[in-house]
C-alpha positions in Angstrom: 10.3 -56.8 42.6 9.2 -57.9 39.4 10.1 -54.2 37.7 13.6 -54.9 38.7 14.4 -58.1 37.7 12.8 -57.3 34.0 14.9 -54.4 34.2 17.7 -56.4 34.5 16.8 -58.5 31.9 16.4 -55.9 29.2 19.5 -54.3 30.1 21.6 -57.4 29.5 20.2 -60.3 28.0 23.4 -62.6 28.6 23.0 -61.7 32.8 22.9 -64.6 34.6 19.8 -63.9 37.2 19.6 -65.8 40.5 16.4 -64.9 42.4 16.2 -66.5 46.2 12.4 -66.1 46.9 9.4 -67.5 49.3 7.6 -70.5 48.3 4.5 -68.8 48.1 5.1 -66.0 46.2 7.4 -68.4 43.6 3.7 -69.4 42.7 3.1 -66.3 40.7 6.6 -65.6 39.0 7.8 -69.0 38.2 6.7 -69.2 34.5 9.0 -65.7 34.1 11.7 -67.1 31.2 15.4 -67.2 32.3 15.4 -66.5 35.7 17.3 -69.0 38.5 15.5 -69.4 41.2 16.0 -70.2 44.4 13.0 -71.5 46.5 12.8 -71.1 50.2 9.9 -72.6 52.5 9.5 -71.1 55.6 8.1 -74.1 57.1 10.9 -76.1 56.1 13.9 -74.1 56.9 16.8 -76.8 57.1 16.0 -77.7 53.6 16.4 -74.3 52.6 19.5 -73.9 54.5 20.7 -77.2 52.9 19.8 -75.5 49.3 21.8 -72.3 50.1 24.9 -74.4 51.3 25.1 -76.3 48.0 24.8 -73.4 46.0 27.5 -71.5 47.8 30.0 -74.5 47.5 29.4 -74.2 43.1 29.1 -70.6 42.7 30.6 -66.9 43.6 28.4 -64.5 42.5 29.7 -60.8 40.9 27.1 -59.4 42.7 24.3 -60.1 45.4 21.3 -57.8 46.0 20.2 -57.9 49.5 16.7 -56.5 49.0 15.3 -58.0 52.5 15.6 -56.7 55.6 13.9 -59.6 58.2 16.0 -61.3 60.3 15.9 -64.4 58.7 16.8 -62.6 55.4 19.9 -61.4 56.5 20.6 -64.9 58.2 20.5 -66.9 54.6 22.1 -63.7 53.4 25.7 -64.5 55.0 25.3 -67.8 53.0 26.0 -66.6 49.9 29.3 -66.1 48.4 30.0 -63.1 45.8 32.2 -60.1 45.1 30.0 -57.9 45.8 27.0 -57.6 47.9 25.1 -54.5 48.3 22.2 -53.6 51.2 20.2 -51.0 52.3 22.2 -47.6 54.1 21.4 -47.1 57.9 18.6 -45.5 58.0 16.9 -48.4 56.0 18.1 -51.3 58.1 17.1 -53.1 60.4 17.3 -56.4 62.1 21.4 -56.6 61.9 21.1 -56.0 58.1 23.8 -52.9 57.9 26.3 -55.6 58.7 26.0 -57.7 56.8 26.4 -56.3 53.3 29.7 -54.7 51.8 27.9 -51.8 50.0 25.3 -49.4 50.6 22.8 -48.4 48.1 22.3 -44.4 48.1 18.8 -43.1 47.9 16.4 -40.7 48.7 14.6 -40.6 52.4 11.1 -40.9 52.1 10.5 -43.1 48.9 8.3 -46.0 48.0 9.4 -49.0 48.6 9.9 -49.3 44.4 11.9 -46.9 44.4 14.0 -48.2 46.7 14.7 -51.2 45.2 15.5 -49.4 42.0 17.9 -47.4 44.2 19.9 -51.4 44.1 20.3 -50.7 40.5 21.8 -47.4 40.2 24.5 -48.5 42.6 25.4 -51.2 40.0 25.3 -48.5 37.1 22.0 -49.3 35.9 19.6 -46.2 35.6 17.0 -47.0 33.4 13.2 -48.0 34.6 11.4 -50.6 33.0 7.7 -50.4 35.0 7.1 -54.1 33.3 5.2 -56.6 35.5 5.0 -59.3 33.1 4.9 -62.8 34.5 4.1 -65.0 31.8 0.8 -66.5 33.9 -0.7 -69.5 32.4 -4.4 -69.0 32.0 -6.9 -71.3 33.8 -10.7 -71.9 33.9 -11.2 -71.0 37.8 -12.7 -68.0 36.7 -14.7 -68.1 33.9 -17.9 -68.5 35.8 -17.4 -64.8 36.7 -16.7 -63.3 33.0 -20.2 -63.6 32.5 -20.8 -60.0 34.8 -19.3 -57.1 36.1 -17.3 -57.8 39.6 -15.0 -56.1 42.4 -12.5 -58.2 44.5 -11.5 -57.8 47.7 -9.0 -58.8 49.9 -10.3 -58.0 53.7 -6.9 -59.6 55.3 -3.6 -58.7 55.7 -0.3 -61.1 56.9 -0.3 -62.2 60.3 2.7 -60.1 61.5 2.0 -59.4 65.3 0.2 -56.3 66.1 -0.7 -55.8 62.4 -3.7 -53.6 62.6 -4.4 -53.0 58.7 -8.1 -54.9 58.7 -10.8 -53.1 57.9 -14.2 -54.7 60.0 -16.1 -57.2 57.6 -19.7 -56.1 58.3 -18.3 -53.1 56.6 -17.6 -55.2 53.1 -20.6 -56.7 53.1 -22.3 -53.1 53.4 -20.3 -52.2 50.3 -20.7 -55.5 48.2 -24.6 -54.8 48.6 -23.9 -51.1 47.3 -21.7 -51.9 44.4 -24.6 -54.8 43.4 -27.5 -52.1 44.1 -26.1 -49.3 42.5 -24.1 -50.6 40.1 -25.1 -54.3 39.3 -21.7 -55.0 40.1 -21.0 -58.8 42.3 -18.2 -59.1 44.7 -15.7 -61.6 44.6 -13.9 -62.1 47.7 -10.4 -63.4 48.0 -8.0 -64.6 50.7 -5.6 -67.5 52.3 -5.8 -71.0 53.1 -5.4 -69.9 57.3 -8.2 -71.1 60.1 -8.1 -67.6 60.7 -9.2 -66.4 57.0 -11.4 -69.2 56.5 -13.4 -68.9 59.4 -13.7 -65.0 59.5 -14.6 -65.4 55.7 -18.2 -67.6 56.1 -19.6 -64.3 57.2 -19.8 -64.0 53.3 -21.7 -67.2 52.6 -25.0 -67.1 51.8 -24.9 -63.8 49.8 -26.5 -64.5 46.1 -24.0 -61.4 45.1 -21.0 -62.0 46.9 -18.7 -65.3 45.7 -16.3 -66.3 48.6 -13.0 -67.7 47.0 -11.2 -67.3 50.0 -9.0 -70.3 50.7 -10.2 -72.0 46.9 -7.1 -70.3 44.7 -3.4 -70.3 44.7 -1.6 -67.4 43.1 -2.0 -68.0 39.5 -5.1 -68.3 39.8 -5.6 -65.4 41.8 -3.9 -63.3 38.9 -6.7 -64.4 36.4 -9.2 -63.0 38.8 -8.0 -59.9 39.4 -7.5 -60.0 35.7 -10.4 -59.6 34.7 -12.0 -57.7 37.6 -13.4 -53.8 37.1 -12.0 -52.8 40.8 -10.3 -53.9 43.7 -10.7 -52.8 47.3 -8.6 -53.8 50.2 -6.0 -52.8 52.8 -1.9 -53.0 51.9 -1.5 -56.6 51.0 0.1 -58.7 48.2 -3.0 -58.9 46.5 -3.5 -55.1 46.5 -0.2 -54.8 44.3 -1.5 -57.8 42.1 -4.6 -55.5 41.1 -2.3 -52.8 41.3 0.4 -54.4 38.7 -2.4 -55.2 36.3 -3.8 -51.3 36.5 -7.2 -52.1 37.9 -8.5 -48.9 39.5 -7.5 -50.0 43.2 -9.3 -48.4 46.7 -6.9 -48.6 49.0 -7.6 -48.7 52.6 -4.6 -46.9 54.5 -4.8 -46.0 58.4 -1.9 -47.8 60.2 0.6 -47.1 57.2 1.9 -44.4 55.2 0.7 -45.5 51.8 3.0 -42.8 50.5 5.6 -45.9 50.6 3.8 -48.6 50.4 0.6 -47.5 48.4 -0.1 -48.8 45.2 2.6 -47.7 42.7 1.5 -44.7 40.3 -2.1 -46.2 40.8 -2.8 -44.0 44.0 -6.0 -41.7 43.0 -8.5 -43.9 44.8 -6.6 -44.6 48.1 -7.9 -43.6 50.9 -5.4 -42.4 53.1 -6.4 -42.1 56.8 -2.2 -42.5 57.8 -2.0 -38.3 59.0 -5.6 -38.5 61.1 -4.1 -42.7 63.0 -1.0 -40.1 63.4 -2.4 -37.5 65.4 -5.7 -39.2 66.8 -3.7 -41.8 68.4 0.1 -41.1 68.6 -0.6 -37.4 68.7 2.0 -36.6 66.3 2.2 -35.8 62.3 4.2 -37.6 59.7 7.4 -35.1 60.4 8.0 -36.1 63.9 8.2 -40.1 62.8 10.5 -42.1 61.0 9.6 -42.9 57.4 7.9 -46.5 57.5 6.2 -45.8 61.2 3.2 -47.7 61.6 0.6 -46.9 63.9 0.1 -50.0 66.5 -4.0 -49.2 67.3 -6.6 -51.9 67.0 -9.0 -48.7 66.0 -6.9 -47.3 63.6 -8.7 -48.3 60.1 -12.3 -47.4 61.9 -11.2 -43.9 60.9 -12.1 -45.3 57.3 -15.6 -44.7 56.6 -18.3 -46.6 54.9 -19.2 -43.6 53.0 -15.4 -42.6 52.4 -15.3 -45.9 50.2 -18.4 -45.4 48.3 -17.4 -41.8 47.2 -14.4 -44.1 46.0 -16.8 -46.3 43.6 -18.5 -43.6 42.5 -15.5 -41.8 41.2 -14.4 -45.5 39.8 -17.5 -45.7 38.6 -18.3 -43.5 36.7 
C-alpha cells in the first residue's frame, strides 16, 4: 500500500489523505508526514466502531478507496460517508464486498496484488507509478549488536488464518542457518510475533552460537532496521517478506500453497522458489488454468515439495 499512498502524495501535495489501517501495521507507517490516519484494533472493535461513527458525523469524503476485501472491511466500509467510493469488480470480491461500493475499478485478470491496488488509481485519473516505499522509520539501537557480521533473516511463520499451510518445517531452517554459517560465515537472525504459538515453536532455535532468535523481542520499527541492514531474507509469503522485499534485499521466497505470481515479492522475484504448479497438480490434480486467480492450495504437505537443496542453490546464486 505504501506505493500508492506516496503516489498520491506526489501527484497532489494539497490532497487531504485519510488512511483507515490495523493497529499493527500503523507501527511501521506512522512516522510517514501528512497522512490522516485512522487506527483500528481488532481486539477492540467497539472502539473502533465508535472512531468511525465520529468521523462520519464531521466529514464526507470525495472519494473512498475500498482496498480490503474481509468481511469485517467491508462492515466499517458502510460507515463512511463520501461521494464516491470505489471497490474491486466481481471477479475480485468477495465476502459481500461488490455491494457495497459505487464503482468498480477496471483491471487486468491475473495481476499482483500491486497492481491491483494501482488499478484504484487509474479509475480516479491517476496513472503514474511511484514504486516509493519510504516510511520515514526512526532508527534504533536493537540491532547494532548484529552490524558487527554478515546475517540472513528469516521469518518461518505466517498469519494464523485457518487452514493456512504456508510454513515451511523448522528443522529445515536450522539445516540452512548452519549452511549459510559454514559456507559462507554468514549468522541467522530469526524473526517472528509475540503469539504462544511463535514463541514456543521458536526455542527450537535457542542454543545455536550462530543463530539469534528475535522472535517475540521487536515491534515493527524495529523489525525494519533489521531487515535493513541484513544481506538476505528467506521465508514464506508474510508481511515481513515484503518488508525485505520493499527495502531490495535479495529475498528466497518459499511458495507452494500460493501463486507467488500475485503475491510474490514485487519485481524482486529471481530467487523465489516457486513450487505453486507442482501443490497444483500433486494434490489438486489440476494446473494454474483450471483455477481461479488467487486459489490456494489447502494441503498440510504442500511446502514439503520445497527442498532443502532447492534453497541452498538459492544462497548460492545470492551469494555469489
Amino acid at each position: 500500500m505504501i506505493p500508492i499512498i506516496n503516489t498520491l502524495k506526489e501527484e497532489n501535495h494539497k490532497t487531504n489523505i485519510t488512511w483507515i489501517i490495523n493497529k499493527t501495521e500503523y507501527e511501521l507507517v506512522k512516522n510517514i508526514e501528512n497522512i490522516n490516519f485512522i487506527v483500528i484494533d481488532k481486539q477492540n472493535l467497539f472502539k473502533s466502531l465508535k472512531q468511525l461513527y465520529k468521523l462520519r458525523r464531521s466529514v464526507t469524503f470525495d472519494i473512498f478507496l475500498h482496498m480490503q476485501v474481509s468481511l469485517r472491511s467491508n462492515i466499517l466500509s458502510m460507515i463512511i460517508k463520501a461521494n464516491r467510493k470505489i471497490g474491486y469488480n466481481k471477479s475480485l470480491s468477495k465476502n459481500l464486498h461488490s455491494l457495497l461500493n459505487y464503482e468498480e475499478i477496471e483491471c487486468e485478470r491475473d495481476v499482483h496484488v500491486l497492481d491491483n491496488f494501482f488499478c484504484f488509481l487509474k479509475k480516479i485519473s491517476i496513472n503514474k507509478r511511484k514504486l516509493d516505499w519510504s516510511v520515514n522509520i526512526i532508527k534504533n539501537n536493537l540491532q547494532k549488536k548484529l552490524l558487527d557480521s554478515k546475517y540472513t533473516v528469516i521469518n518461518p511463520f505466517t498469519s494464523s488464518r485457518r487452514f493456512n499451510y504456508r510454513e515451511w518445517d523448522l528443522e529445515n531452517y536450522k539445516i540452512i542457518s548452519e549452511f549459510l554459517y559454514n559456507k559462507y560465515q554468514t549468522r541467522t537472525v530469526v524473526v517472528g510475533g509475540s503469539s504462544e504459538y511463535e514463541m514456543k515453536k521458536s526455542k527450537t532455535f535457542c542454543g545455536v552460537h550462530y543463530i539469534e532468535n528475535f522472535v517475540g523481542k521487536t515491534n515493527l520499527e524495529e523489525l525494519y532496521n533489521i531487515l535493513k541492514n541484513c544481506h538476505t531474507y528467506i521465508g514464506p509469503d508474510s508481511g515481513t517478506l515484503h518488508i525485505a522485499s520493499m527495502l531490495n534485499k535479495p529475498v528466497i521466497g518459499l511458495y507452494a500453497t500460493s501463486n507467488p505470481k500475485r503475491t510474490g515479492p514485487y519485481q524482486n522475484m529471481e530467487y523465489t522458489i516457486n513450487k505453486y504448479t507442482d501443490a497444483l497438480k500433486t494434490f489438486e490434480n489440476k494446473s494454474e488454468d483450471d483455477v481461479k486467480w488467487g486459489f490456494r492450495v489447502r494441503n498440510k504437505k504442500a511446502m514439503s515439495l520445497i527442498k532443502i537443496d532447492d534453497v541452498k542453490t538459492m544462497i548460492d546464486k545470492v551469494m555469489t
